[in-house]
Residue frames as a rotation matrix with the C-alpha (Angstrom) as fourth column:
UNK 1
-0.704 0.537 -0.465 -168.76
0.532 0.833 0.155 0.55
0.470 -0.138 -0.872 -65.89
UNK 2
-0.300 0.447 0.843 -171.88
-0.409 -0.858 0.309 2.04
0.862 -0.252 0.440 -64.90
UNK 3
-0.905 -0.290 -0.311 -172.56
0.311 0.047 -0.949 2.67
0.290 -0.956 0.048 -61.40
UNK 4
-0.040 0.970 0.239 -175.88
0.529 -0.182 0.829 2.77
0.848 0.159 -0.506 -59.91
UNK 5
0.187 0.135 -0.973 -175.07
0.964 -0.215 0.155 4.50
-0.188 -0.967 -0.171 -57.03
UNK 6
-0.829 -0.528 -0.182 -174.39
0.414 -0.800 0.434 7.49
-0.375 0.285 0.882 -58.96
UNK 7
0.375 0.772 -0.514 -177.38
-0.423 -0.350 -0.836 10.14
-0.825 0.531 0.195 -60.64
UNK 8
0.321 -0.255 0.912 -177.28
0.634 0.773 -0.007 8.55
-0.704 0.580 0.410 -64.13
UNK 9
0.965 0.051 0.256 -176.81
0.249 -0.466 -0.849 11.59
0.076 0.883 -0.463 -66.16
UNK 10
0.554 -0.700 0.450 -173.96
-0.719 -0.130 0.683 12.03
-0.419 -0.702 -0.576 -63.99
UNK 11
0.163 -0.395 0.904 -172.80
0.091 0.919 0.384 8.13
-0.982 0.020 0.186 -64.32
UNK 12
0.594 -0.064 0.802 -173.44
0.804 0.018 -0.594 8.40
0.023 0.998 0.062 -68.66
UNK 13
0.987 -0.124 0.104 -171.51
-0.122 -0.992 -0.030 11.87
0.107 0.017 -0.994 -68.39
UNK 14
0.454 -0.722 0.522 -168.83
-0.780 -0.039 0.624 11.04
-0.430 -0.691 -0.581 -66.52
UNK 15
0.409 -0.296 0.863 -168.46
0.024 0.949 0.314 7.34
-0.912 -0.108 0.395 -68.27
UNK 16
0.898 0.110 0.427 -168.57
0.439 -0.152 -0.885 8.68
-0.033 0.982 -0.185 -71.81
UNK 17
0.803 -0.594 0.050 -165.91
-0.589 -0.804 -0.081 11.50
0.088 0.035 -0.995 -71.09
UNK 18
0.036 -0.824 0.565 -163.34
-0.497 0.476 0.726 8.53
-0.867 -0.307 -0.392 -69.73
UNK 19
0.409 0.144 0.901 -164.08
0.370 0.877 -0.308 6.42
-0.834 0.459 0.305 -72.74
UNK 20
0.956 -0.154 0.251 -163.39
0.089 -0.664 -0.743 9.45
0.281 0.732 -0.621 -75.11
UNK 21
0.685 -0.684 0.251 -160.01
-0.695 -0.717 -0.057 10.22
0.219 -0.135 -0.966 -73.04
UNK 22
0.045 -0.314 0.948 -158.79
-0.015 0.949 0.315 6.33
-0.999 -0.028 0.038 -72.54
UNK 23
0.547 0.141 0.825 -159.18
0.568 0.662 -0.490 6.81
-0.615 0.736 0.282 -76.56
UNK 24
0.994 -0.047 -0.095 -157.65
-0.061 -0.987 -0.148 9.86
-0.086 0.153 -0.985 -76.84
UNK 25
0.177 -0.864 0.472 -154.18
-0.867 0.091 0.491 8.99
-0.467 -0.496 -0.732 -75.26
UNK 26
0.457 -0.100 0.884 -154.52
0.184 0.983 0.016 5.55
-0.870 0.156 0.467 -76.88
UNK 27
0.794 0.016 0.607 -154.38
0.569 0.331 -0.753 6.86
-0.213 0.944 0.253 -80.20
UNK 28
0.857 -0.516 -0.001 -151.90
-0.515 -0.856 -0.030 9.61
0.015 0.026 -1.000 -79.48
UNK 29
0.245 -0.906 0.346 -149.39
-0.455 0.208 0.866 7.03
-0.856 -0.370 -0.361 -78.18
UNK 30
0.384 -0.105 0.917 -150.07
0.806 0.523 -0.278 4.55
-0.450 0.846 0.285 -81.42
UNK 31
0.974 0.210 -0.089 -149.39
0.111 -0.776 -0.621 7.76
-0.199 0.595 -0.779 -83.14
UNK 32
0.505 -0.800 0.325 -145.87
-0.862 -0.445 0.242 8.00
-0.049 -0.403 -0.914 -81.91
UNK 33
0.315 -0.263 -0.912 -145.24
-0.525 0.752 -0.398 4.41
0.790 0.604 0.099 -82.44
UNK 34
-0.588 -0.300 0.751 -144.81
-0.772 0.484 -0.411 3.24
-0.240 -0.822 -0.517 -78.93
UNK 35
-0.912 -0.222 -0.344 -145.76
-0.215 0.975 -0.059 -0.10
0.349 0.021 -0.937 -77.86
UNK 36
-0.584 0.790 0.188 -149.52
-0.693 -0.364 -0.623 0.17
-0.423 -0.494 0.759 -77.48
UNK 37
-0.424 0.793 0.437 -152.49
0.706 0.591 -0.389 -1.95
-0.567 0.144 -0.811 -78.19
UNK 38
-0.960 0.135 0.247 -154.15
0.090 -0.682 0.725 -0.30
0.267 0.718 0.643 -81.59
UNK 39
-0.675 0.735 0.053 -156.72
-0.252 -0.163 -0.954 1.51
-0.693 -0.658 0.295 -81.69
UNK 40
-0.857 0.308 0.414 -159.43
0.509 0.633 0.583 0.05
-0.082 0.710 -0.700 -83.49
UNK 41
-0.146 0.739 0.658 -162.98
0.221 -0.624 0.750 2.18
0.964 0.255 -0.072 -82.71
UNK 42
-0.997 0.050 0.054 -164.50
-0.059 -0.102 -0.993 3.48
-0.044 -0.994 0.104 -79.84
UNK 43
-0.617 0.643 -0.454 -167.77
0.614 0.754 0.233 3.05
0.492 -0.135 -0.860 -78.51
UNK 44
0.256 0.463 0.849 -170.13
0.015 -0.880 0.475 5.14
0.967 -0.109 -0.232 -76.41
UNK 45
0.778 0.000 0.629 -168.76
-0.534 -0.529 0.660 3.45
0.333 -0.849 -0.411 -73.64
UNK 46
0.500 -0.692 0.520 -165.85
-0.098 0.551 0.829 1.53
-0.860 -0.465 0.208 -74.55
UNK 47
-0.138 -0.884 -0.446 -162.50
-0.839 -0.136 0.527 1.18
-0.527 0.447 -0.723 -76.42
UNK 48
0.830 0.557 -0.017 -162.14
-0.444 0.642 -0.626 -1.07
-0.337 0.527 0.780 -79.12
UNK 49
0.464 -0.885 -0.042 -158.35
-0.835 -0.453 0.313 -2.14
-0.296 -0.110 -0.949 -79.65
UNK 50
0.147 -0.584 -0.798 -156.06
-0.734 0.477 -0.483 -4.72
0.663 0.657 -0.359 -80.97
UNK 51
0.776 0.095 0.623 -155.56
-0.623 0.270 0.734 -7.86
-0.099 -0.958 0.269 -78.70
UNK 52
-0.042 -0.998 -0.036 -152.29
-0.780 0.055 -0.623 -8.78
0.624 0.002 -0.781 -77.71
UNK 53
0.887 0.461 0.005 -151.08
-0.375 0.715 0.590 -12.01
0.269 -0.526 0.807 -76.72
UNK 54
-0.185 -0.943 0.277 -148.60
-0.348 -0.200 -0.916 -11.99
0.919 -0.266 -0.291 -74.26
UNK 55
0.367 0.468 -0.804 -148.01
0.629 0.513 0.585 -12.01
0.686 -0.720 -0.106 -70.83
UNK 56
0.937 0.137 0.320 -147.94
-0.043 -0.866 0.498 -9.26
0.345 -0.480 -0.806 -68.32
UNK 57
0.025 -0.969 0.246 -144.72
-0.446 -0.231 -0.865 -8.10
0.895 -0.088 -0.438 -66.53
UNK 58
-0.306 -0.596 0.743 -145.57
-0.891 -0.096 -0.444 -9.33
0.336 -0.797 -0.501 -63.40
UNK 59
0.675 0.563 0.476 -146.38
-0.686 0.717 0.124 -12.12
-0.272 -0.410 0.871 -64.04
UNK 60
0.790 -0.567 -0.232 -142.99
0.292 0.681 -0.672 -13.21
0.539 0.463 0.704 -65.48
UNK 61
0.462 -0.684 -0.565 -139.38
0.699 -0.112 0.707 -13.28
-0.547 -0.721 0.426 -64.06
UNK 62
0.951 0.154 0.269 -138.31
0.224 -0.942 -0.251 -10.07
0.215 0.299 -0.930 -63.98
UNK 63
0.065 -0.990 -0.125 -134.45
0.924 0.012 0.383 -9.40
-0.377 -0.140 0.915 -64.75
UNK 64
0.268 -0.119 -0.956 -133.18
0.266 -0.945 0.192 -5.80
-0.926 -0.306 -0.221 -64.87
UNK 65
-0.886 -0.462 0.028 -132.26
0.155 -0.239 0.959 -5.99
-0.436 0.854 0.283 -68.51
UNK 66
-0.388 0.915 0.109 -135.94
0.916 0.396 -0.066 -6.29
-0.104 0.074 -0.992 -69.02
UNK 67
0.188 0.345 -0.920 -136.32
0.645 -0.749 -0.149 -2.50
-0.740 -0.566 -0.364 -67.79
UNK 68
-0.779 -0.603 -0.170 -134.55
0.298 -0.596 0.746 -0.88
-0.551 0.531 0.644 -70.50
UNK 69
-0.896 0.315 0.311 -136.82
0.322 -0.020 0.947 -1.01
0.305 0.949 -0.083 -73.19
UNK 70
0.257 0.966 0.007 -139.89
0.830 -0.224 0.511 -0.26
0.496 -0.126 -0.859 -70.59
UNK 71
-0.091 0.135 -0.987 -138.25
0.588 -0.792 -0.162 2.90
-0.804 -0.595 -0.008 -68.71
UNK 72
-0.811 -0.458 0.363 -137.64
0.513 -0.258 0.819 3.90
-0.282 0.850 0.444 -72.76
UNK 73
-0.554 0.681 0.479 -141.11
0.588 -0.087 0.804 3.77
0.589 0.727 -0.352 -74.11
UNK 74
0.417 0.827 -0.377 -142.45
0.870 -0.243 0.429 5.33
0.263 -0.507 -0.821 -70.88
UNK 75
-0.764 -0.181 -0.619 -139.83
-0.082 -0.925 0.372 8.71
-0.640 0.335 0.692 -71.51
UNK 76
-0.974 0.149 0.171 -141.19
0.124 -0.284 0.951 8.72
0.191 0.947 0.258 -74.76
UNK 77
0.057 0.992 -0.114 -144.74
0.927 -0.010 0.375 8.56
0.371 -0.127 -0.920 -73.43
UNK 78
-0.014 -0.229 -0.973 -143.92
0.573 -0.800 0.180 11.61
-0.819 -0.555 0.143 -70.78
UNK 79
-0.633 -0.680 -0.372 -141.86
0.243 -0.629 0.738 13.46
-0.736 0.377 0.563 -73.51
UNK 80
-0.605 0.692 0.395 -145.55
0.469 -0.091 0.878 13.33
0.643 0.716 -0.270 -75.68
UNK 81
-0.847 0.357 0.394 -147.26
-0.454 -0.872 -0.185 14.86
0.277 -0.335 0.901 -72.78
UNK 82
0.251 0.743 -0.621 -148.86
-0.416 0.662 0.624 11.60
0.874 0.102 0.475 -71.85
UNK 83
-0.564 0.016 0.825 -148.95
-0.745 0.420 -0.518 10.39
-0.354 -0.908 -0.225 -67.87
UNK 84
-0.813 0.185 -0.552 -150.16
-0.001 0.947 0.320 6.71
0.583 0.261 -0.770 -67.51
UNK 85
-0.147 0.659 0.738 -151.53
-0.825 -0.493 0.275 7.15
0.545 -0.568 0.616 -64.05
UNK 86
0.797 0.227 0.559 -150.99
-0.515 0.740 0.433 3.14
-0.315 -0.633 0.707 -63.42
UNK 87
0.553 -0.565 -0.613 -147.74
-0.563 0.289 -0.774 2.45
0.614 0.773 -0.159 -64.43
UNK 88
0.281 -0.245 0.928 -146.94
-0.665 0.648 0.372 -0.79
-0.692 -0.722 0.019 -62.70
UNK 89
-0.806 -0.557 -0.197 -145.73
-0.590 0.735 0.335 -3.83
-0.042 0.386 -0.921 -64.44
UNK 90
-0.588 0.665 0.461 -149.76
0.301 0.709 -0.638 -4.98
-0.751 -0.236 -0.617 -64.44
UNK 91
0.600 0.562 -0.570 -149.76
-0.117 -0.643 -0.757 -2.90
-0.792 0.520 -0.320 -66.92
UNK 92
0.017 -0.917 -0.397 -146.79
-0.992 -0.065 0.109 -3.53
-0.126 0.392 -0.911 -69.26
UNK 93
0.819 0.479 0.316 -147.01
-0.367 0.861 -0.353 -6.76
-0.441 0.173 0.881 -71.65
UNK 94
-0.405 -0.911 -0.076 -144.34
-0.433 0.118 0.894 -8.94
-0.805 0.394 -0.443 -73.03
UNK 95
0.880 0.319 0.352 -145.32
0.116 0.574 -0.810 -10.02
-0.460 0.754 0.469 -76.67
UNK 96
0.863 -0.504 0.034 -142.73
0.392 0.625 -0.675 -11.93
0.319 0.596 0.737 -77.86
UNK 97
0.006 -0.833 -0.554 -139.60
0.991 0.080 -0.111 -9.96
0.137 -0.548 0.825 -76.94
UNK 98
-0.865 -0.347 0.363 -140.80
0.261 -0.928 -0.266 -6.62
0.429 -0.135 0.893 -76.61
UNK 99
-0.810 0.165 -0.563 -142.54
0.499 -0.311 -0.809 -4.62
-0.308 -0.936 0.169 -74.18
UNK 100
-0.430 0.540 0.723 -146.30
0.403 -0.602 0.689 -3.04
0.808 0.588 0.041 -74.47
UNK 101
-0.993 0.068 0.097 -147.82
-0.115 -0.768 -0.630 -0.67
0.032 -0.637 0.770 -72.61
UNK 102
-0.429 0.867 0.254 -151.59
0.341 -0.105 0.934 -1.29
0.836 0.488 -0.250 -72.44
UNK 103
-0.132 0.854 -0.503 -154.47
0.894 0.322 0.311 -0.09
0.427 -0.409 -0.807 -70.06
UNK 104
-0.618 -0.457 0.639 -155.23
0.652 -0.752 0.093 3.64
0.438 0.475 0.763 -70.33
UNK 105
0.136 0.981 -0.137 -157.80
0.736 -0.007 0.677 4.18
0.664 -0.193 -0.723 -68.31
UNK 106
0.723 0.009 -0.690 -156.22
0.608 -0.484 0.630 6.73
-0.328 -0.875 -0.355 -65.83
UNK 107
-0.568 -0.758 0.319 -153.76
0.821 -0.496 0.284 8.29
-0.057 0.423 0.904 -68.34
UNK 108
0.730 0.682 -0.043 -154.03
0.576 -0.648 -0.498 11.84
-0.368 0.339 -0.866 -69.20
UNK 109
0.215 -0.668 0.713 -152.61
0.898 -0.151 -0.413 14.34
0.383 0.729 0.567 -71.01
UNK 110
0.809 0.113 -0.576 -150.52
0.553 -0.477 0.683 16.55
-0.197 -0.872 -0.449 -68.93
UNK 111
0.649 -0.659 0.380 -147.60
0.020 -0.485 -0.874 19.13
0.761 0.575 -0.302 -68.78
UNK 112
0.737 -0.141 0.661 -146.92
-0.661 -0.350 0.664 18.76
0.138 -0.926 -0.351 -65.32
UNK 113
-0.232 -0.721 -0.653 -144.51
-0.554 0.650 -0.520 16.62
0.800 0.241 -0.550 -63.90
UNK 114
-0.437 0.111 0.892 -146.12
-0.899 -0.066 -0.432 16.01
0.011 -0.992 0.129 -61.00
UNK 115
0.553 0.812 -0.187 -148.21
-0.792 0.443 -0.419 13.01
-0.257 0.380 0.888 -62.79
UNK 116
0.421 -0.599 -0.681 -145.04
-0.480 0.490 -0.728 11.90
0.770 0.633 -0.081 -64.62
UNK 117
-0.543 -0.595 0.593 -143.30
-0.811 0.187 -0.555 11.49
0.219 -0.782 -0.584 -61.22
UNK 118
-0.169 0.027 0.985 -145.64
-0.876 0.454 -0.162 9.12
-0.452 -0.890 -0.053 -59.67
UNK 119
0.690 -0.312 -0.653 -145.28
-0.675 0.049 -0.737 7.27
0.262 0.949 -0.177 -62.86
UNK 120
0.317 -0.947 -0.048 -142.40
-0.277 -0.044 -0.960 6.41
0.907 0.318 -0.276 -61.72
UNK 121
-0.673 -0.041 0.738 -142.79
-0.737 -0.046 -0.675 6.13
0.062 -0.998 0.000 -58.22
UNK 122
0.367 0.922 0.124 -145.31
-0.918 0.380 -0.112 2.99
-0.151 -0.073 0.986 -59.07
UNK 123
0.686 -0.481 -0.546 -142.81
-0.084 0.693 -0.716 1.40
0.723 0.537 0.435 -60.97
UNK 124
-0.330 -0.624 0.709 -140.29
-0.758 -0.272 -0.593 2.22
0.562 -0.733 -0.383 -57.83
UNK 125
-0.472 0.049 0.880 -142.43
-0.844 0.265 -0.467 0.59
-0.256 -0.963 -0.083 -55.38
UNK 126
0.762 0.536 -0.363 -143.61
-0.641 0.545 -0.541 -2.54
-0.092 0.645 0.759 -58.19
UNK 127
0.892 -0.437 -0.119 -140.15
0.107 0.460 -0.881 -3.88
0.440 0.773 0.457 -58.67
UNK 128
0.755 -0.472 -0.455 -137.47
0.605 0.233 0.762 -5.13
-0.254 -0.850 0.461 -57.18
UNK 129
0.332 -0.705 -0.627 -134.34
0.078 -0.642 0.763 -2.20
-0.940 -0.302 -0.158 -56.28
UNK 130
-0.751 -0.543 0.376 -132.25
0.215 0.338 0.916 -3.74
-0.624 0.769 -0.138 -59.70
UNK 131
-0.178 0.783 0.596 -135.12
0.932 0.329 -0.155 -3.78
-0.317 0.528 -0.788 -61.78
UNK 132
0.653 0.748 -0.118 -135.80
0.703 -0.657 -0.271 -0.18
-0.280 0.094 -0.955 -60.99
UNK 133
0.091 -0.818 -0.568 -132.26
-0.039 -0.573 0.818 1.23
-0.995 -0.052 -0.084 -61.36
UNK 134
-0.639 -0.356 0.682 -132.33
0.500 0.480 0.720 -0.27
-0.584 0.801 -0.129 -64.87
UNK 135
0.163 0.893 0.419 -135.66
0.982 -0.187 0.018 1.01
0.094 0.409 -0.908 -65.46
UNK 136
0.724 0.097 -0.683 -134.62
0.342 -0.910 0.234 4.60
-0.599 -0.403 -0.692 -64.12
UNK 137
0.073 -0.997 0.028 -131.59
0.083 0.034 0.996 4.73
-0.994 -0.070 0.085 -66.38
UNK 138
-0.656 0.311 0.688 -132.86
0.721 0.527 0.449 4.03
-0.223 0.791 -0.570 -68.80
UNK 139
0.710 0.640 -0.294 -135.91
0.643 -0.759 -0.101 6.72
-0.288 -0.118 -0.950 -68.44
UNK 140
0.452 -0.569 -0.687 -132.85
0.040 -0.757 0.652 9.38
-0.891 -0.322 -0.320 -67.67
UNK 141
-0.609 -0.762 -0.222 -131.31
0.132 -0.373 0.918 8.92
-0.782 0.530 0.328 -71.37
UNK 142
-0.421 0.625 0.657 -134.69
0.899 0.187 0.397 9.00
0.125 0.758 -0.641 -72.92
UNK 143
0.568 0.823 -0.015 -136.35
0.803 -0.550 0.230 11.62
0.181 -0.143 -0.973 -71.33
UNK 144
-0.020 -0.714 0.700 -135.38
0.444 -0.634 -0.634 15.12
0.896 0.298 0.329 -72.08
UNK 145
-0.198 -0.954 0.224 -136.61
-0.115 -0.205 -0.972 16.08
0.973 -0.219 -0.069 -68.69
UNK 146
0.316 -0.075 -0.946 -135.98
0.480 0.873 0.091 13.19
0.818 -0.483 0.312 -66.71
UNK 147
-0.446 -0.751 -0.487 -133.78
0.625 0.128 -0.770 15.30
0.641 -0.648 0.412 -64.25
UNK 148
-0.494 0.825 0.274 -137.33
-0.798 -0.556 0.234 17.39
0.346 -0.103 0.933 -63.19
UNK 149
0.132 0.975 -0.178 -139.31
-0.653 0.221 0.724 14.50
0.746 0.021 0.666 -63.13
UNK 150
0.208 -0.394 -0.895 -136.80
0.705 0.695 -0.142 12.34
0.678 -0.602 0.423 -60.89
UNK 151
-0.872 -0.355 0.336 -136.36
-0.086 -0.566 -0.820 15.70
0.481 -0.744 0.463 -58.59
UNK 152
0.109 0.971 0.213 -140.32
-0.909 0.010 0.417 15.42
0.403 -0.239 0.883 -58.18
UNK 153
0.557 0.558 -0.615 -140.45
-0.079 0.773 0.630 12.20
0.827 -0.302 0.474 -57.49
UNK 154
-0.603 -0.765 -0.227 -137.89
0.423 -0.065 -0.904 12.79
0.677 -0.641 0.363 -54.88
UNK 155
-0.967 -0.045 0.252 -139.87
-0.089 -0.866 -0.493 15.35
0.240 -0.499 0.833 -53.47
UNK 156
0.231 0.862 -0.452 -143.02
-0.528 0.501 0.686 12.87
0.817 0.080 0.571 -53.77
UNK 157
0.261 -0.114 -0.959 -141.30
0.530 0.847 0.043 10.08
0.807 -0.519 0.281 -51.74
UNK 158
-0.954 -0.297 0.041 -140.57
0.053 -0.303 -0.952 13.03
0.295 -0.906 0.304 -48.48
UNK 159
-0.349 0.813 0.465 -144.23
-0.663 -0.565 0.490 13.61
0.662 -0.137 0.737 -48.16
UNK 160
-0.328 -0.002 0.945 -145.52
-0.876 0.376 -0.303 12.05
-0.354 -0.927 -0.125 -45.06
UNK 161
0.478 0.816 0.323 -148.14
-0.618 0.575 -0.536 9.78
-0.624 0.057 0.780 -46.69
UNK 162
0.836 -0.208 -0.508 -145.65
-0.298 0.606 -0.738 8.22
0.461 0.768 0.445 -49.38
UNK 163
0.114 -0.945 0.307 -142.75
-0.968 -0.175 -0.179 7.58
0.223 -0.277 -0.935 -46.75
UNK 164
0.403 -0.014 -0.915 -142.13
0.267 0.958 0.103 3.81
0.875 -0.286 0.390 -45.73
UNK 165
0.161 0.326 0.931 -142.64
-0.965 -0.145 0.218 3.48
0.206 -0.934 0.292 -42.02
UNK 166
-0.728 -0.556 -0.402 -141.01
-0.251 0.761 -0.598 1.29
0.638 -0.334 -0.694 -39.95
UNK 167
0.474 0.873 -0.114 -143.14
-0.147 0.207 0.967 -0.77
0.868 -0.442 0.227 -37.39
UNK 168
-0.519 -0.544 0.660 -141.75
-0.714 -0.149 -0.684 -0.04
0.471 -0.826 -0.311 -33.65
């Protein structure tokens, strides 16, 4: 969306490049057959894409069997070298009985794990305890390595700024 508080070549620079890399990752995942919203064209400053009619994850009751099929598709994302960057269940649709992944707008294509971790750590702190064990468990028999990206996110959740603080 353009921003007027920005220099505009800046603002058109900057807006184009996301639009190009929100399509990038879109089509990479469709590629792979995950659960994605197709891509249809792109624009100079926006995605064109299949519309799904469903209803988000958090907006429905959420039972831990539910998780399986989304910690699955979101190894298989990782294991392509794709971070989401908002993986939350406000992302993550239910059409009909299976699980889509849609809104790419902070994904990128990464090798790190550092990305993949908080990934994971969104969904952690989205979803109740059960939910996430299912959802982690899942991840762990998909993802070749799951046992890297769950040491990171360990090592995410000691840093001061991600710690949950009691109120004395």
């Amino acid at each position: 969306m353009k921003k007027s508080y920005r220099i505009e070549p800046i603002d058109i620079a900057l807006r184009e490049s996301r639009t190009r890399n929100e399509a990038h990752v879109l089509y990479e995942a469709g590629r792979l057959e995950l659960n994605v919203p197709r891509l249809l064209a792109i624009g100079r400053f926006c995605v064109y894409m299949e519309r799904l009619e469903g209803k988000l994850l958090r907006d429905i009751d959420q039972r831990p069997g539910q998780f399986g099929e989304v910690g699955r598709e979101l190894a298989i994302l990782h294991e392509s070298g794709i971070a989401h960057g908002d993986f939350t269940p406000a992302n993550i649709m239910k059409v009909g009985k299976r699980f889509f992944i849609i809104d790419f707008g902070l994904s990128e294509i990464t090798k790190g794990v550092e990305e993949k971790a908080i990934d994971l750590l969104l969904m952690k702190r989205s979803v109740d305890p059960r939910c996430y064990a299912a959802f982690a468990r899942s991840y762990a028999r998909h993802s070749k390595n799951a046992r890297g990206i769950l040491a990171k996110l360990d090592g995410i959740e000691e840093r001061g700024r991600y710690k949950v603080r009691s109120v004395a």
